[in-house]
N, C-alpha and C positions, 0 to 999 in steps of 0.2 A: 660222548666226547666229540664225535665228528660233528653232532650236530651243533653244538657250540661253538669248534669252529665255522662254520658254515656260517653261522651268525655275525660271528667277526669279522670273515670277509666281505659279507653283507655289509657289514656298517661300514668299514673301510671304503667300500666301493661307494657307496652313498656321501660319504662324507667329503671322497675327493670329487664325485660328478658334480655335488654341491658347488666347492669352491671351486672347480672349472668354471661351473657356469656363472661365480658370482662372478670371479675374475673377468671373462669374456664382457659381460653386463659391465663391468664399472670400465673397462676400455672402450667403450661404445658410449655409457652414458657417466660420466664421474662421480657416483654416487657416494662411494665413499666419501671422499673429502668433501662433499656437498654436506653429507651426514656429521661428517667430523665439527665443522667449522661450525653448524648449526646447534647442534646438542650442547654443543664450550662455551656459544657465545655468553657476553655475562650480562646481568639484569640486576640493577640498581634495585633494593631490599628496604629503603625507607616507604613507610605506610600511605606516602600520599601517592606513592606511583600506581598504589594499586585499585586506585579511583577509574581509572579508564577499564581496569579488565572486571573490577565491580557493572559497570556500563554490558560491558562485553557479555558477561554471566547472566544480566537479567533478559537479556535480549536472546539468550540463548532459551531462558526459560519462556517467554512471549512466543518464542516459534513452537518451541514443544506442545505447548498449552493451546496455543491457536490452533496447529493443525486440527487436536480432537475436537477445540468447538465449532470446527467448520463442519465436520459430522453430523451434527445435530440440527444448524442454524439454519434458517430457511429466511435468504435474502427477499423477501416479499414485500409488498406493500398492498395486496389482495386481504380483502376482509373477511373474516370469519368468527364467529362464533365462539369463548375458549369454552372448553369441558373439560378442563384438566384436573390435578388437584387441590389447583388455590381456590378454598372455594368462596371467597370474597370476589370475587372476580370470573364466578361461573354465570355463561347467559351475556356477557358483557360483550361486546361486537368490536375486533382491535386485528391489526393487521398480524399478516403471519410472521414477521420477524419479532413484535412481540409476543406473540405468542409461544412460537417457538424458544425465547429466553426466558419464559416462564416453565417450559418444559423442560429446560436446559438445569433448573435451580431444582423444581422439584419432583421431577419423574425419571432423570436419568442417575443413575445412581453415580457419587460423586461428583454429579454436574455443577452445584453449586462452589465446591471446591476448587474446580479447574477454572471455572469464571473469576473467582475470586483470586486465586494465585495470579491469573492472568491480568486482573484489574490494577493487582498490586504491583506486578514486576513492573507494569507498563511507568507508573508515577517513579517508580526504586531506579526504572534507568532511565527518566527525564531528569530525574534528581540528582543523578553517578555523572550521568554525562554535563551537565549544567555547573557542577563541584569538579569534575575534570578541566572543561575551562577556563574555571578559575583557577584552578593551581598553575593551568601553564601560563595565563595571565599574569600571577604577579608574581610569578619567578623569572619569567622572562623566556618561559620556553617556545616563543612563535619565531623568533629571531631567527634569520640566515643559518644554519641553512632547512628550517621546519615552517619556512611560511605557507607551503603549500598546504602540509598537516593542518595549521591554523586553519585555513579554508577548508577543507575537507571536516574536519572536527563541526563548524557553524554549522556547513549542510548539513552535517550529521543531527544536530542536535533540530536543525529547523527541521527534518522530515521526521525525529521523533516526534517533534507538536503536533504537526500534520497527521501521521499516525494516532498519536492518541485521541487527538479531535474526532479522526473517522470512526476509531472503534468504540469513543463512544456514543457518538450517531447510531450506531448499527440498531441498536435494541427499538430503538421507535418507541420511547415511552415517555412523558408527559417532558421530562425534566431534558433528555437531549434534544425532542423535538422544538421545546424553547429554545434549547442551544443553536439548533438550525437553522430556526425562525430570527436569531440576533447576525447569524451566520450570513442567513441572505439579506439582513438589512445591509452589512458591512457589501456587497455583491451590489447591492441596487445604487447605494450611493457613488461610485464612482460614473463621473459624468459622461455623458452620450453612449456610452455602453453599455453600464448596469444593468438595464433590463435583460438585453440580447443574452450577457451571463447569467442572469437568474433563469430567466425561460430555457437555458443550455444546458445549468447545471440540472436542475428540479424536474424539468420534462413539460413545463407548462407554469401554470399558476401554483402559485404554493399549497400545500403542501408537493403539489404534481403524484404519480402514482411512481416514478422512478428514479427517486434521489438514494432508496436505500438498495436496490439495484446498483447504482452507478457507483457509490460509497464501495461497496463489498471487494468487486474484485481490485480497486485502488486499495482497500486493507489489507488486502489477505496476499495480493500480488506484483500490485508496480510500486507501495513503500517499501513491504518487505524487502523486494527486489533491490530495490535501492540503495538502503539502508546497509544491505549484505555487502552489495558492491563497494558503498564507501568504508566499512570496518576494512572487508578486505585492500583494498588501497593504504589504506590507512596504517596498517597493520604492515603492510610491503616496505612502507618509506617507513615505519618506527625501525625495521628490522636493519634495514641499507641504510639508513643515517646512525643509528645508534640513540641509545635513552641521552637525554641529559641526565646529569647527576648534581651532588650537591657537593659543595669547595668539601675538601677536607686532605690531608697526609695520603699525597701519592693520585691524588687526581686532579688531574690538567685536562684541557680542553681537547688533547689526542689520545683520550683513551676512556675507557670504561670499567672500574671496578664495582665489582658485587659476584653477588650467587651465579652460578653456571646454568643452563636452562635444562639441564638433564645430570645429576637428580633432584637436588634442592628446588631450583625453582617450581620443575612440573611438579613437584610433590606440594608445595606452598600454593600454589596454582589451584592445583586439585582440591586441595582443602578449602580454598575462597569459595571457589564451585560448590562444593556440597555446603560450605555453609547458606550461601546465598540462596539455596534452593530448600535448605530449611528451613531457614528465616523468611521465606516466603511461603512455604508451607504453613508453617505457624499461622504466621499474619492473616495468609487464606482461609483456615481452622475458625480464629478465633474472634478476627476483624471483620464486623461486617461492611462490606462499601459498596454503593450503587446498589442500594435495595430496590427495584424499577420495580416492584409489586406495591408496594408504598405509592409509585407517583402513579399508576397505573397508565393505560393507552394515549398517546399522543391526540388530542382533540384541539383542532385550530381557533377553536372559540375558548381555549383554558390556557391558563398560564400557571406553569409551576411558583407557587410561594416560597418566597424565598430563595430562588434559582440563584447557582454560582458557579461556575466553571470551574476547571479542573488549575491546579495553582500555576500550571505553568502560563496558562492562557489569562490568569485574572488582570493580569497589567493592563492589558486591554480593556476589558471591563473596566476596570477603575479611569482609565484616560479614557473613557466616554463620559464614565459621570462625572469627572470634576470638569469636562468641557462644556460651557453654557451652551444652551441648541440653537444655532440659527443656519437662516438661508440664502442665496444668492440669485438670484433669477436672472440668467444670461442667455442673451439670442433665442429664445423659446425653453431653456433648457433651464431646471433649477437644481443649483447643488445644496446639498446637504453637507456642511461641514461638518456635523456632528451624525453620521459617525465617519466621515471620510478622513478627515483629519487625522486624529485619535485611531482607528481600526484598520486604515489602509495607510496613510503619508507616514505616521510615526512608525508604524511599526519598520515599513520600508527604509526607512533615513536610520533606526537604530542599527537592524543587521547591518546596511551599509557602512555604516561606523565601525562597527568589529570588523567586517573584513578587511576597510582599508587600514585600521589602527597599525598593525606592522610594519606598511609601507609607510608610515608618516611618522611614524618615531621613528623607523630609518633616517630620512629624511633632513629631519629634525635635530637628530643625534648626530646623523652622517658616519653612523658606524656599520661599518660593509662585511666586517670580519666575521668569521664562522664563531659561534655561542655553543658552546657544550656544556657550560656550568650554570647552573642553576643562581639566578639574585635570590637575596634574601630581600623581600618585600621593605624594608626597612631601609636598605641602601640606596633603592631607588622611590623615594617619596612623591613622585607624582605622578608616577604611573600607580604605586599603591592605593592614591586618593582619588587617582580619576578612577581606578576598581572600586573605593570604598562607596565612593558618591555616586555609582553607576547604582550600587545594590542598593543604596541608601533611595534611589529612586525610584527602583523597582518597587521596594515594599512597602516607601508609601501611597505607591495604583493600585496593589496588591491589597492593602487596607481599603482605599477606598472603593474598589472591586464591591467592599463585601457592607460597608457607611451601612446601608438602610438594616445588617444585621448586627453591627457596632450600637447604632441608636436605640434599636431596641432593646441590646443586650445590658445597656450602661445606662438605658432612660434618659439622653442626651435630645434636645431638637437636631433631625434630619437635616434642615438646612445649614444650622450654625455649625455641625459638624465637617460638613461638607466644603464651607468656607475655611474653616482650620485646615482643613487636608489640602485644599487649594495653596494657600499662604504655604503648607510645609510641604508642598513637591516643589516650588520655587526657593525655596531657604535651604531648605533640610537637605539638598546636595551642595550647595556651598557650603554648609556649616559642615557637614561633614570630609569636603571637600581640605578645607582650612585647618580643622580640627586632625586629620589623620596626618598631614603634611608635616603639624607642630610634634607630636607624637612619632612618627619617624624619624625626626630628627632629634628629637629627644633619647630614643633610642641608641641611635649612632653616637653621641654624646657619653651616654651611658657607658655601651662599650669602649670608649677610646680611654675612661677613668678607670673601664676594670685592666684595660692593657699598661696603664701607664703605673695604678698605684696597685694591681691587684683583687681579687673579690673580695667583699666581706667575711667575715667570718661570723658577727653577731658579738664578739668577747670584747668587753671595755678594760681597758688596763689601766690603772694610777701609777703615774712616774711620780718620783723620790720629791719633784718639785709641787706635785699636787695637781696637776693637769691631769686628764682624761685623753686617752686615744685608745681609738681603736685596729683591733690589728686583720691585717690583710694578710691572704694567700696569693701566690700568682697562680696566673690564667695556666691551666697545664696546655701541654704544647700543641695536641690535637684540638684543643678549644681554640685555641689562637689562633690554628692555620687557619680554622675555621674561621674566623672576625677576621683575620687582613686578606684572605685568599680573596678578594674583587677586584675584576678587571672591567672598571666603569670607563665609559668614554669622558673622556673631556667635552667643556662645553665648547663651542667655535667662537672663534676671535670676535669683539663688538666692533659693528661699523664701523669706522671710522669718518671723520666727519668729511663732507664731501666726495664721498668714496661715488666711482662712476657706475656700481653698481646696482640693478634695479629695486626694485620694492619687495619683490620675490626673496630676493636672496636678505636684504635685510631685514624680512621678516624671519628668516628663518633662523637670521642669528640672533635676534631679540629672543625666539620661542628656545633658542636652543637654551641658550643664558638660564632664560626661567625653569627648566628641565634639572638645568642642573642646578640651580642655583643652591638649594637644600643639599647640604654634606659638609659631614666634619672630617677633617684629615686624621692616621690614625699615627702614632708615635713611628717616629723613622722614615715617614712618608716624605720623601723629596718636595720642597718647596715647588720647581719647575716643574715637579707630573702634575699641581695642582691648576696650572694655569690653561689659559685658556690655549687650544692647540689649532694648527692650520687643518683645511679640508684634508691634505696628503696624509696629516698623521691617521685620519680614520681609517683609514682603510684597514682591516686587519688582514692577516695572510693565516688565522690558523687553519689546519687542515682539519680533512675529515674525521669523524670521532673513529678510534678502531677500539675492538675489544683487549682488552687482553690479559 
């Protein structure tokens, strides 16, 4: 008896030194309500938001997996001997970083599998992050006040390429060493430098003996590093601005409804997580990819057959081969257009286009106001089509990346194919450009007939007269807030003639005009919101998104 009291005042005592000390701690540091407002905050539950933490997951599994192949991997470029147990490949003289990924597949037990989870996450989260993107691309989520995100997201995604590029150099075996070999072509061509960076990067003449040296600790160290820093960031401003969400009953541009972040979300969360690490389990199991015992040792006298880069990098390939090769001989110095153009100018000029895109549909639009709801791609048709015709552009570089394995596959001439792919990366974004624009607005059409007369049903009825109709439901009411809840800018006023204004600005109202120009009014829509409006009206004053 006594000693069960004893017990009790035991925990008693424990339990109030506890709450002394938590109290003391959260008067010093506000933990509590830092906890409170964090755990509540809420988190928009539609399937496309969880594109970016898909990104977040595989990157997570990429560190896991890297750190144990750094255990094994021996960044070399010293020759040896293998005696392992590929024995295709016993007696064969290949530097130690091939080697050592030969050892990695078939002597350390699971190695094969951790290589390959690793190979796979790496494409799973160029592909999460690249689909991420896009979704806030054409819903409009880079807008005031998330331009910075935009910019952080690009770098994000540029030093995933960067990253996968390096890691797959590491191995030194036939098929990345070509990769490295088109790498420092792109390195030599830019003019009066080139060289100075090929000799800096490679250590000397190519091969040199310390490019996969120099690659290593940039993989394993200053992207990762990088990469961590910008999720982090990234991750900071999604949490202090708030998600966008999507129009619907009860959500406006000052607030945030969805799931709470503790328990629903973390629990949803947690399950994306193990799924994604099963599904890359799987894939590592079952898919083989990067067979480097296949291309065997990097030798600068062999070219891998049939070489093709990893798909985020093919556009480039393809904008080399449909670029004709020639040269220019200036002041001693001769440039290679091909591959400067194509592998350094283009690539440079596209990111530069995404980063400024934000700032020039501002611009353009002249809408300054804070954006917390999500467009539906269809309302705003040309920013839709200049997304469609970007992609439409990509994949056809992306095809002809891969032309000379098209030709052989289909029995086509090489050249004539090659001419066709030329013709369709100059059309094939206009035509899709034109084609998505008519389709959006078809779209919005569509909807303003089911607001006005209702949905289909499918049921034909005969009236007493002998006519045919069919009969309609209305739109129910969360469908509908859904279709009119857009809060599109107006286009700005047209020149007026002799206006004393410069060529700047009446360019801007020409491009704004064509911006807007595609949209159908939806029933009840005031005639006067359709017009065109002064610069003052853009301005918007909404406030910051809060949860709640």
């Amino acid at each position: 008896m006594l000693l069960s009291r004893s017990r009790a005042r035991l925990k008693q005592r424990a339990a109030r030194a506890a709450g002394d000390a938590a109290l003391h701690l959260d008067r010093r540091l506000p933990l509590v309500d830092a906890a409170r407002t964090t755990l509540r905050k809420a988190f928009p539950d539609h399937w496309s938001f969880l594109l970016g933490e898909l990104a977040l997951y595989s990157f997570v599994v990429l560190l896991v997996t890297g750190v144990w192949l750094t255990l094994f991997f021996q960044p070399s470029m010293s020759e040896v001997v293998y005696q392992g147990s590929y024995v295709p490949l016993r007696g064969v003289r290949m530097s130690e970083a091939f080697a050592s990924t030969l050892h990695i597949s078939f002597d350390v037990r699971g190695g094969l599998l951790i290589r390959q989870i690793h190979h796979w996450a790496a494409l799973v989260m160029a592909a999460s992050v690249g689909a991420h993107m896009l979704r806030v691309f054409f819903t409009g989520a880079f807008r005031r006040p998330r331009e910075a995100n935009w910019l952080i997201g690009l770098t994000l995604f540029l030093l995933t390429m960067l990253e996968g590029f390096a890691g797959y150099s590491l191995p030194d075996d036939l098929l990345s060493g070509t990769g490295l070999r088109t790498a420092q072509g792109f390195v030599l061509s830019v003019p009066v430098v080139g060289t100075y960076l090929s000799m800096f990067l490679f250590g000397g003449e190519f091969p040199g003996h310390d490019i996969v040296s120099r690659l290593y600790p940039v993989h394993i160290l200053l992207l990762p590093g990088a990469l961590l820093a910008g999720v982090v960031l990234h991750l900071i401003l999604v949490f202090h601005l708030k998600h966008t969400q999507w129009p619907g009953p009860g959500r406006t541009n000052r607030n945030v409804v969805g799931k709470p972040m503790f328990p629903q979300f973390a629990a949803q969360s947690a399950g994306l997580l193990a799924i994604v690490f099963g599904l890359l389990a799987v894939l590592g199991a079952v898919a083989q990819i990067n067979p480097v015992w296949n291309y065997g040792p990097y030798r600068p006298d062999q070219v891998s057959s049939g070489a093709q880069p990893d798909w985020y990098l093919g556009f480039v390939e393809g904008a080399m081969r449909l670029l004709p090769g020639f040269e220019t001989r200036l002041w001693g110095h001769t440039v290679s257009w091909n591959p400067f153009l194509p592998a350094v100018v283009f690539p440079l000029l596209f990111f530069l286009a995404l980063y400024l895109y934000p700032f020039m549909e501002r611009w353009i639009t002249g809408d300054r106001g804070e954006r917390h709801l999500c467009d539906r791609p269809r309302d705003v048709p040309v920013r839709t089509a200049l997304g469609v015709a970007g992609l439409t552009f990509y994949g056809l570089l992306l095809l002809a990346g891969g032309q000379d394995i098209l030709a052989h596959v289909f029995d086509v001439p090489l050249n004539a194919l090659t001419w066709c792919l030329r013709v369709a990366v100059l059309a094939g974004p206009l035509l899709a450009f034109w084609l998505t624009r008519r389709v959006c607005l078809a779209l919005q059409w569509n909807d303003r007939t089911r607001l006005e007369e209702g949905s289909e049903t499918g049921d034909v009825a005969q009236s007493v007269e002998g006519g045919y109709r069919e009969s309609r439901t209305p739109v129910a009411a969360q469908e509908r807030h859904a279709l009119v809840a857009r809060d599109m800018p107006r286009p700005l006023p047209t020149a007026p003639a002799g206006s004393p204004r410069g060529r700047l600005t009446r360019l801007r109202w020409a491009l704004s005009g064509w911006f807007h120009s595609d949209r159908a009014g939806f029933p009840g829509e005031d005639a006067d919101e359709r017009e065109p409006r002064d610069d003052a009206a853009t301005a918007g004053t909404g406030g910051r998104g809060r949860s709640e």
